[in-house]
mmCIF file of the N, C-alpha and C atoms, coordinates in Angstrom:
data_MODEL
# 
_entry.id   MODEL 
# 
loop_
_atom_site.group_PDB 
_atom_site.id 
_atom_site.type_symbol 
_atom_site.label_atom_id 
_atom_site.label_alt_id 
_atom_site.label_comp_id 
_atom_site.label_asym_id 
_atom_site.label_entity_id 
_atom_site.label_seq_id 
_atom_site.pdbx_PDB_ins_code 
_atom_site.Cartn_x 
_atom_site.Cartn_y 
_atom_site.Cartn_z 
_atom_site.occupancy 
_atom_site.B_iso_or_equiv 
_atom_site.pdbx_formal_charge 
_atom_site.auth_seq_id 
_atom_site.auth_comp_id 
_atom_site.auth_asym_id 
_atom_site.auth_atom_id 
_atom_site.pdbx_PDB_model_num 
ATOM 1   N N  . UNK A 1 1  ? 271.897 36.890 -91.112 1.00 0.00 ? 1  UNK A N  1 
ATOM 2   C CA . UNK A 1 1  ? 273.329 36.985 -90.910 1.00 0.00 ? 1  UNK A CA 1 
ATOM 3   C C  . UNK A 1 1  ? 274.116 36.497 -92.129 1.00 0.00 ? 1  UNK A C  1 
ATOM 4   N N  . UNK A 1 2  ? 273.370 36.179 -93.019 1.00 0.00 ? 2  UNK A N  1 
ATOM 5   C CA . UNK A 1 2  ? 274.036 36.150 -94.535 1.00 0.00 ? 2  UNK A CA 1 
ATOM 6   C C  . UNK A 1 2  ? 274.821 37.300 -95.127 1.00 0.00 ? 2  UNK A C  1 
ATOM 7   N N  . UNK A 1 3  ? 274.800 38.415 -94.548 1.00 0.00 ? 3  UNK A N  1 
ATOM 8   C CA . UNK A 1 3  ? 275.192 39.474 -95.416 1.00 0.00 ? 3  UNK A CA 1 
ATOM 9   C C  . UNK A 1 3  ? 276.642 39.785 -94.810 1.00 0.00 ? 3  UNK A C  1 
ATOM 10  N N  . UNK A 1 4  ? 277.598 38.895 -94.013 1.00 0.00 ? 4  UNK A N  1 
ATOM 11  C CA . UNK A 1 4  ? 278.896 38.966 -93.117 1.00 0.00 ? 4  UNK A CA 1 
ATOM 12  C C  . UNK A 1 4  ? 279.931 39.185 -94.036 1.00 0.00 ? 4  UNK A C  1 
ATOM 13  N N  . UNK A 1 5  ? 280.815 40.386 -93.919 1.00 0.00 ? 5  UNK A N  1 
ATOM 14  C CA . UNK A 1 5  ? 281.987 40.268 -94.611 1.00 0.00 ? 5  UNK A CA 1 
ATOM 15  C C  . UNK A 1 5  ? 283.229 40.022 -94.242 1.00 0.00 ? 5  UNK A C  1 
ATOM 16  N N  . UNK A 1 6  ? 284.163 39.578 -94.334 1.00 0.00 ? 6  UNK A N  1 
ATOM 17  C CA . UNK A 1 6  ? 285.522 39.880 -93.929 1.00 0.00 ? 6  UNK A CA 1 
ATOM 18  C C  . UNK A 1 6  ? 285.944 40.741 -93.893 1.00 0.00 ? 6  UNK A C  1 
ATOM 19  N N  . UNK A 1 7  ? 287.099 41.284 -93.325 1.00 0.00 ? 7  UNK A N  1 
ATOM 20  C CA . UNK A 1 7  ? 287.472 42.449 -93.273 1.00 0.00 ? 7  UNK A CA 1 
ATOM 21  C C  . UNK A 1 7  ? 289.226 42.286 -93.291 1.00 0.00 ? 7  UNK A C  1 
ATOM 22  N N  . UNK A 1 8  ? 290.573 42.495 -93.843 1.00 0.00 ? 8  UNK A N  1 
ATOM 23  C CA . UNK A 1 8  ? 291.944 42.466 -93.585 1.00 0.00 ? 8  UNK A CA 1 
ATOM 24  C C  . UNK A 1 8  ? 292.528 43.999 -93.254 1.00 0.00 ? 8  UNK A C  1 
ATOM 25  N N  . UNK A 1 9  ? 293.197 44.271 -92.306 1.00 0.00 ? 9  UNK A N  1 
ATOM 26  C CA . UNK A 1 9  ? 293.761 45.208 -92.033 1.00 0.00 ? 9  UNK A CA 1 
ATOM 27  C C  . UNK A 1 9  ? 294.745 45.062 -92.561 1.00 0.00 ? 9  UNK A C  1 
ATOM 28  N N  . UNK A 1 10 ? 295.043 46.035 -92.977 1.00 0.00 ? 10 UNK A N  1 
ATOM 29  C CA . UNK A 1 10 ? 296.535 46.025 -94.484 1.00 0.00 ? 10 UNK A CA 1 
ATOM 30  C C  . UNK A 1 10 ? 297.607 46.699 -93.343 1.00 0.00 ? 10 UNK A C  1 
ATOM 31  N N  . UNK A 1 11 ? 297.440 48.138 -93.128 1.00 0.00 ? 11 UNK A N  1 
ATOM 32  C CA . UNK A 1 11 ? 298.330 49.281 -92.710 1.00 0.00 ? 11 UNK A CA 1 
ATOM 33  C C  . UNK A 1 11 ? 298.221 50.188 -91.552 1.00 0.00 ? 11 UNK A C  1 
ATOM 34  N N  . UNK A 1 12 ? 298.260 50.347 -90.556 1.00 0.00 ? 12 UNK A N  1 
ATOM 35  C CA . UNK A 1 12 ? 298.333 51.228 -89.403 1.00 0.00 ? 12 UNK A CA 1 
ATOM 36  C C  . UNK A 1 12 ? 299.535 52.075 -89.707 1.00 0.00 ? 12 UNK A C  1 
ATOM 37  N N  . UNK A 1 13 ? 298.885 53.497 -90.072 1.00 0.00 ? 13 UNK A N  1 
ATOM 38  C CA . UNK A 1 13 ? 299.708 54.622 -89.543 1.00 0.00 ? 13 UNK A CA 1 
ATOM 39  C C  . UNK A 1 13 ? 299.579 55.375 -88.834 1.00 0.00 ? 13 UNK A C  1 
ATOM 40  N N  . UNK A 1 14 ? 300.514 55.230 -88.028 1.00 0.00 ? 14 UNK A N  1 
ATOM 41  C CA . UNK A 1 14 ? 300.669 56.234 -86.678 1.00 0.00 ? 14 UNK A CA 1 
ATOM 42  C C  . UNK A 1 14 ? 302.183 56.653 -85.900 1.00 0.00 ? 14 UNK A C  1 
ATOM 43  N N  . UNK A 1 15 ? 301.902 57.631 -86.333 1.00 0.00 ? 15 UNK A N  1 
ATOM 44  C CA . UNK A 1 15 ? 303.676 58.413 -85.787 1.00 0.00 ? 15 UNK A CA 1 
ATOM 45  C C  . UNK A 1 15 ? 303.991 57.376 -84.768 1.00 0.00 ? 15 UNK A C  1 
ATOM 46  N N  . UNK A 1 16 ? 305.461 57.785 -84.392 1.00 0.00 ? 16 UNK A N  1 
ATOM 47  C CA . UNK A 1 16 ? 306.335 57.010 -83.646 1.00 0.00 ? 16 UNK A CA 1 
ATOM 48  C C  . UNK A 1 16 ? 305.998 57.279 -82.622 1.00 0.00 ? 16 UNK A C  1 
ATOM 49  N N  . UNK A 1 17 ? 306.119 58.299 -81.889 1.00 0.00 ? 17 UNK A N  1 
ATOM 50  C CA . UNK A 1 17 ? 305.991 59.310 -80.935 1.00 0.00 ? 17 UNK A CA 1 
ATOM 51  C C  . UNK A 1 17 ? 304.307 58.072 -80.036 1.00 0.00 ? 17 UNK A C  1 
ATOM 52  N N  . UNK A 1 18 ? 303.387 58.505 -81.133 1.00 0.00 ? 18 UNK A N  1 
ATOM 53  C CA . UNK A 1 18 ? 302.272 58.209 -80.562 1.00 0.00 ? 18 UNK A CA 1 
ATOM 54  C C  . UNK A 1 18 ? 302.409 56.281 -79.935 1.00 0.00 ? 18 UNK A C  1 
ATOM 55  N N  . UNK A 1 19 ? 303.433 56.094 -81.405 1.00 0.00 ? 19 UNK A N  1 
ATOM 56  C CA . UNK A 1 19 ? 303.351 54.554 -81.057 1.00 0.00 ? 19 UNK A CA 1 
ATOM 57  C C  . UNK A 1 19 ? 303.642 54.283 -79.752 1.00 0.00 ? 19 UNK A C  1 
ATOM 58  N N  . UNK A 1 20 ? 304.877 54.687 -79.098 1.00 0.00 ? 20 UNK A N  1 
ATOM 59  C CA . UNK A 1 20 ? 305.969 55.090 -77.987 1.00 0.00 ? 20 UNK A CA 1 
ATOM 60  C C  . UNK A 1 20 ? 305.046 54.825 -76.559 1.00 0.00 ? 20 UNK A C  1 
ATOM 61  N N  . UNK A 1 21 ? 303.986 55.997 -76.722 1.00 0.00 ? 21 UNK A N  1 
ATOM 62  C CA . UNK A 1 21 ? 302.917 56.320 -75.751 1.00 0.00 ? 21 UNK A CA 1 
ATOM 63  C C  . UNK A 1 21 ? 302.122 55.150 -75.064 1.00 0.00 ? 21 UNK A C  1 
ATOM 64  N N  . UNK A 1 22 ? 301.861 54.948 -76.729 1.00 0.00 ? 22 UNK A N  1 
ATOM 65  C CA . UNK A 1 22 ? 300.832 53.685 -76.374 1.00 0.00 ? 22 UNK A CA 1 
ATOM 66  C C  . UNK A 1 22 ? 301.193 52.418 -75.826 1.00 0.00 ? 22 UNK A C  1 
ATOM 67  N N  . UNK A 1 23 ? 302.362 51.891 -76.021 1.00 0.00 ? 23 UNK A N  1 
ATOM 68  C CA . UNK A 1 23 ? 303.336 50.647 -75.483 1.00 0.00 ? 23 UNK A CA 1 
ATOM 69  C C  . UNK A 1 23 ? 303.738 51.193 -73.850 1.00 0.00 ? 23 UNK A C  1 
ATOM 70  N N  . UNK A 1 24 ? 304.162 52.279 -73.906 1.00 0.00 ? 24 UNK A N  1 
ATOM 71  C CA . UNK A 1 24 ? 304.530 52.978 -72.191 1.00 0.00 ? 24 UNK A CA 1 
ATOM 72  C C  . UNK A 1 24 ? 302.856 52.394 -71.339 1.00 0.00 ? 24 UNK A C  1 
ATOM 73  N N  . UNK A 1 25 ? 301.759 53.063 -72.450 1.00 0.00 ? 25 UNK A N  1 
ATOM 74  C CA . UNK A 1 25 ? 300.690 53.033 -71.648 1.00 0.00 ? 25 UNK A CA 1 
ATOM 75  C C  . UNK A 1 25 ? 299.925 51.499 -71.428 1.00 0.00 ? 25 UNK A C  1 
ATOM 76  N N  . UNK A 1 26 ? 300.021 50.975 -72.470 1.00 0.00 ? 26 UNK A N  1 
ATOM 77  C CA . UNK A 1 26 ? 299.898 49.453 -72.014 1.00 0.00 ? 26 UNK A CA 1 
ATOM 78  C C  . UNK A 1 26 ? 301.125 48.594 -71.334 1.00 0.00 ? 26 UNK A C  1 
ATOM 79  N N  . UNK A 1 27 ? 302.218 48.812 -71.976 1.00 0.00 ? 27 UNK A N  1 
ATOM 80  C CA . UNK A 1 27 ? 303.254 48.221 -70.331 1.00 0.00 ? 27 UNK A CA 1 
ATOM 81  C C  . UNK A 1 27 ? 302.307 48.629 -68.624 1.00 0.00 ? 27 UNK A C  1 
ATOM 82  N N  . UNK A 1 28 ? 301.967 49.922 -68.712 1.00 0.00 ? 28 UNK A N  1 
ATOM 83  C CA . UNK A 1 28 ? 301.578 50.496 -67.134 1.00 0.00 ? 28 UNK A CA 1 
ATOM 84  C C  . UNK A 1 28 ? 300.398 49.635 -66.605 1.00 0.00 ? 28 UNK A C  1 
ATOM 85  N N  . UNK A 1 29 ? 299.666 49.556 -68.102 1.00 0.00 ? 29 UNK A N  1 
ATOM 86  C CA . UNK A 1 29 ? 298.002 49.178 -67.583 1.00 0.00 ? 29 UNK A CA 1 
ATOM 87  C C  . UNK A 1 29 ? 298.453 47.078 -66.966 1.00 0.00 ? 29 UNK A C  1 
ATOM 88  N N  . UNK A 1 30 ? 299.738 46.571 -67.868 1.00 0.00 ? 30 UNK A N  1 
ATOM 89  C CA . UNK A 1 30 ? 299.747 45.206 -67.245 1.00 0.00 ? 30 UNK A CA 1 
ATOM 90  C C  . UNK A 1 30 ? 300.458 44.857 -66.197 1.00 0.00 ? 30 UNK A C  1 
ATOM 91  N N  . UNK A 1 31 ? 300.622 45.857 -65.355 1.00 0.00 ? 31 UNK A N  1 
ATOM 92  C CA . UNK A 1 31 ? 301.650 45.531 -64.270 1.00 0.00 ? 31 UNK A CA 1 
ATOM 93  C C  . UNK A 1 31 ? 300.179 45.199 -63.016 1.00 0.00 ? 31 UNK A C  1 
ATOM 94  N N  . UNK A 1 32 ? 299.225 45.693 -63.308 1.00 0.00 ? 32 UNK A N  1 
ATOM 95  C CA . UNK A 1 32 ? 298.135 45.029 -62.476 1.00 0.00 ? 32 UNK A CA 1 
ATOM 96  C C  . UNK A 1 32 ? 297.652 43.977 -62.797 1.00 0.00 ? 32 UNK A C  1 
ATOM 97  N N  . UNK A 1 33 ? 297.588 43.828 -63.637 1.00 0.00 ? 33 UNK A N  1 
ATOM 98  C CA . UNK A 1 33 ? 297.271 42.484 -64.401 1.00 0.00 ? 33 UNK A CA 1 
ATOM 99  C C  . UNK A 1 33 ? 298.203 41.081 -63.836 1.00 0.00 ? 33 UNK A C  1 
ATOM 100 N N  . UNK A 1 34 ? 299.612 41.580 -64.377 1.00 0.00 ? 34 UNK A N  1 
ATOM 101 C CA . UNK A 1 34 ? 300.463 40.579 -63.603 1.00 0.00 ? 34 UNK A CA 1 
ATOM 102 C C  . UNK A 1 34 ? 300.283 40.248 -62.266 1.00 0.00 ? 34 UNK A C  1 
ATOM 103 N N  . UNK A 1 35 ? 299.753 41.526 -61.517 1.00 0.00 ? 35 UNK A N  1 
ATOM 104 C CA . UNK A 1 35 ? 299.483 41.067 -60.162 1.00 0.00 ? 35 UNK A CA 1 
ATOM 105 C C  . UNK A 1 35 ? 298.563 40.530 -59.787 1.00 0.00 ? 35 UNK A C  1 
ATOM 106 N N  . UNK A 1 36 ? 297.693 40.398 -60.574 1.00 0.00 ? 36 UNK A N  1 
ATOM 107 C CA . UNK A 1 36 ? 296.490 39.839 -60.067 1.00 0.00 ? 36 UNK A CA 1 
ATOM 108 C C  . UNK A 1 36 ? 296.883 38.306 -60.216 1.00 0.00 ? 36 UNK A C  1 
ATOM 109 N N  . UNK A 1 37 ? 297.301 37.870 -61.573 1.00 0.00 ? 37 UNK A N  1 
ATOM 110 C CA . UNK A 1 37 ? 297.925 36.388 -61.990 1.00 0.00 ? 37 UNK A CA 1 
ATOM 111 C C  . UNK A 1 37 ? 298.808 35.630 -60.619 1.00 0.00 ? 37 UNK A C  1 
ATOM 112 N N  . UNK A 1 38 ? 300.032 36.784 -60.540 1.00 0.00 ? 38 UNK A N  1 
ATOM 113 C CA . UNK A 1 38 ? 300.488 36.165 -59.302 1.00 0.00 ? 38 UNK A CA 1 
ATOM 114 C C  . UNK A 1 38 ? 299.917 35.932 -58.031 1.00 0.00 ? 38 UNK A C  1 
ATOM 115 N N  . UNK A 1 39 ? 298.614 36.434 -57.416 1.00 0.00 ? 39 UNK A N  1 
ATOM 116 C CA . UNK A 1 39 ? 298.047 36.415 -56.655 1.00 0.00 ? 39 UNK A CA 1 
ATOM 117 C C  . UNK A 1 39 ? 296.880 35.101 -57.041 1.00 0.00 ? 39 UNK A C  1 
ATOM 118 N N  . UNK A 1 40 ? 296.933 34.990 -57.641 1.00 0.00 ? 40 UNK A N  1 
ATOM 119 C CA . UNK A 1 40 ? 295.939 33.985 -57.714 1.00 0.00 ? 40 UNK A CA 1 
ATOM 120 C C  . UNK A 1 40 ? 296.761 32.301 -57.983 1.00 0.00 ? 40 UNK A C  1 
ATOM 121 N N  . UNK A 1 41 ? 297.575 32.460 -59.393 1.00 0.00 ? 41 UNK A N  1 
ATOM 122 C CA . UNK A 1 41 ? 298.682 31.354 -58.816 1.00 0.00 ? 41 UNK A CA 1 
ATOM 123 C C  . UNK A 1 41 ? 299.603 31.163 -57.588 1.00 0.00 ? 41 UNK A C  1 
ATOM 124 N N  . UNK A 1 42 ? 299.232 32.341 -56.702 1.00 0.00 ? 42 UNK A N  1 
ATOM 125 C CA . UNK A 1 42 ? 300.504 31.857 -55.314 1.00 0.00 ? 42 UNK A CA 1 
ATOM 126 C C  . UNK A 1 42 ? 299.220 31.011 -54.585 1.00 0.00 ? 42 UNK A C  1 
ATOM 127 N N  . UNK A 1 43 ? 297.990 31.731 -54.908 1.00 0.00 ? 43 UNK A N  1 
ATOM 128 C CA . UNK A 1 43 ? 296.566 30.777 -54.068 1.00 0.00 ? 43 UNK A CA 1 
ATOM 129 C C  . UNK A 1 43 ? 296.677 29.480 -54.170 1.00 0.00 ? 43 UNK A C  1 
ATOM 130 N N  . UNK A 1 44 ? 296.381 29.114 -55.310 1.00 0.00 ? 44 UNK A N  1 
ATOM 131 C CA . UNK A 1 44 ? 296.739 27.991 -56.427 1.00 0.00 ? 44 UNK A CA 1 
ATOM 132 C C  . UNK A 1 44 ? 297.455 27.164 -56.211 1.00 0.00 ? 44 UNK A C  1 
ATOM 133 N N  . UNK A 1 45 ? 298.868 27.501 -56.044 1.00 0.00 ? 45 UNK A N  1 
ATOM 134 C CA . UNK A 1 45 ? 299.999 26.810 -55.514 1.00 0.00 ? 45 UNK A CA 1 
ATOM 135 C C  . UNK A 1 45 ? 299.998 26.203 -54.005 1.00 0.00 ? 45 UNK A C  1 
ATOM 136 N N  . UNK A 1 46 ? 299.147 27.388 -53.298 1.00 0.00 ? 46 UNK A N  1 
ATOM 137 C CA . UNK A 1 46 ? 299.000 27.089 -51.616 1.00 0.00 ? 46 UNK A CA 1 
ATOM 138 C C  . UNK A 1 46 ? 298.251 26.070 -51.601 1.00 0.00 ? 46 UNK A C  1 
ATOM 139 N N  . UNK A 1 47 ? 297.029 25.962 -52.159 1.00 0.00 ? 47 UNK A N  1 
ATOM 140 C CA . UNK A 1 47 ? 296.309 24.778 -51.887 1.00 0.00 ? 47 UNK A CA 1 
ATOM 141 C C  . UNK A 1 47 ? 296.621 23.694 -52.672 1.00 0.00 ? 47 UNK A C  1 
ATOM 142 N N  . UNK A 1 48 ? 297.246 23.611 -53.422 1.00 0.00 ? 48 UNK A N  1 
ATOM 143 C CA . UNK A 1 48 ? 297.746 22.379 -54.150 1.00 0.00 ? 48 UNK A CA 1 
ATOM 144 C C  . UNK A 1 48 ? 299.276 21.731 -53.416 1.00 0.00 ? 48 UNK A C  1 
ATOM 145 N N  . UNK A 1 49 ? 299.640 22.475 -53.146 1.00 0.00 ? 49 UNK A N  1 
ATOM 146 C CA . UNK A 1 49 ? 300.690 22.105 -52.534 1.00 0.00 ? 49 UNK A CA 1 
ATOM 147 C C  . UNK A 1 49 ? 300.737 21.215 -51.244 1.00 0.00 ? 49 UNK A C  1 
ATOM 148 N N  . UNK A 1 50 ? 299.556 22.318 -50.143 1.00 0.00 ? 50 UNK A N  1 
ATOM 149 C CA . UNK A 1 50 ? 298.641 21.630 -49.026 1.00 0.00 ? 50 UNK A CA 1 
ATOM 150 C C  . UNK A 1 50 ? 298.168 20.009 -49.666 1.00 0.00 ? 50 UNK A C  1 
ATOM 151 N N  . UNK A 1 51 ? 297.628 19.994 -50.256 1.00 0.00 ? 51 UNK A N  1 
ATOM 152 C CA . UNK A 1 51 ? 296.708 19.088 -50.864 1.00 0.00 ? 51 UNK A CA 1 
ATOM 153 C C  . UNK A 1 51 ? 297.634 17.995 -50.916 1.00 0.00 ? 51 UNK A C  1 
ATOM 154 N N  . UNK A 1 52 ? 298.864 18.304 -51.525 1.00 0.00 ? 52 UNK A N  1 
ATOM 155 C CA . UNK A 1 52 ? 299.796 16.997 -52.371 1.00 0.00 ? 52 UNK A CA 1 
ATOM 156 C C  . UNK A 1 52 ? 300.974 16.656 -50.751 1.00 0.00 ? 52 UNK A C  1 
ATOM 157 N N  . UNK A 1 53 ? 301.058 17.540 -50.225 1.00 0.00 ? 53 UNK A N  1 
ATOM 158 C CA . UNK A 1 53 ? 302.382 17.402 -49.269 1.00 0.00 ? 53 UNK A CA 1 
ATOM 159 C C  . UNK A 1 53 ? 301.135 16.498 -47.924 1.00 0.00 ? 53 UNK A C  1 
ATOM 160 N N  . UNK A 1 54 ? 300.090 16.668 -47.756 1.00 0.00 ? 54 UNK A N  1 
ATOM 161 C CA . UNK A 1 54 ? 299.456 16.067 -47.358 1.00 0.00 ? 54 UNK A CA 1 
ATOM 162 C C  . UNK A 1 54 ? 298.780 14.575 -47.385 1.00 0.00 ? 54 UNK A C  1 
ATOM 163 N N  . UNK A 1 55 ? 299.143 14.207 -48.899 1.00 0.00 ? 55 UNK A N  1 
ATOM 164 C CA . UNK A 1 55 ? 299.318 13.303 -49.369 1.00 0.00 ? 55 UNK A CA 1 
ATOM 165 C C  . UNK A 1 55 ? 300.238 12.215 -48.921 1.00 0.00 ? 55 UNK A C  1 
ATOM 166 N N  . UNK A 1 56 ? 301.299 13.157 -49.161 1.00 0.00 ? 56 UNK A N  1 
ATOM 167 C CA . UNK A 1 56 ? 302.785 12.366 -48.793 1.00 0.00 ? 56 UNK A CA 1 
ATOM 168 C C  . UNK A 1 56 ? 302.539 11.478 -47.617 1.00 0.00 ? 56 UNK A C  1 
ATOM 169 N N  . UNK A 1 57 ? 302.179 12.298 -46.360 1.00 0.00 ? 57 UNK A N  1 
ATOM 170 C CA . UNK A 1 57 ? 302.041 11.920 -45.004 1.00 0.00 ? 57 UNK A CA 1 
ATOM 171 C C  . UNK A 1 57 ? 301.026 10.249 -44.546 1.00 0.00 ? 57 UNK A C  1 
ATOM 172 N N  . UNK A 1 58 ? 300.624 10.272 -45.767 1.00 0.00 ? 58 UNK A N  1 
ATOM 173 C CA . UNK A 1 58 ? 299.641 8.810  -45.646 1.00 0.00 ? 58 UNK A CA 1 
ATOM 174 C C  . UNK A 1 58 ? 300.153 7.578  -45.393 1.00 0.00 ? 58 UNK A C  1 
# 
């Protein structure tokens, strides 16, 4: 593994048009994503919340 080079990306060209696409198409692909996050921090929140308000009661 001696023989590793670096590599710098200088320049991406790519029409506007295409750029456009690709931001539409990754905005679309993270709206599941977000949901999954919120679904798992509302979990998150439920049992921590349980946990601490349960606390209180001592």
């Amino acid at each position: 593994m001696e023989n590793q080079s670096e590599v710098t990306i200088v320049d991406v060209k790519m029409p506007f048009g295409s750029m456009v696409v690709f931001m539409v198409k990754a905005a679309i692909a993270a709206i599941p994503a977000v949901i999954i996050l919120m679904v798992i921090f509302t979990v998150l929140g439920l049992i921590f919340g349980g946990i601490f308000a349960g606390l209180g009661r001592m």
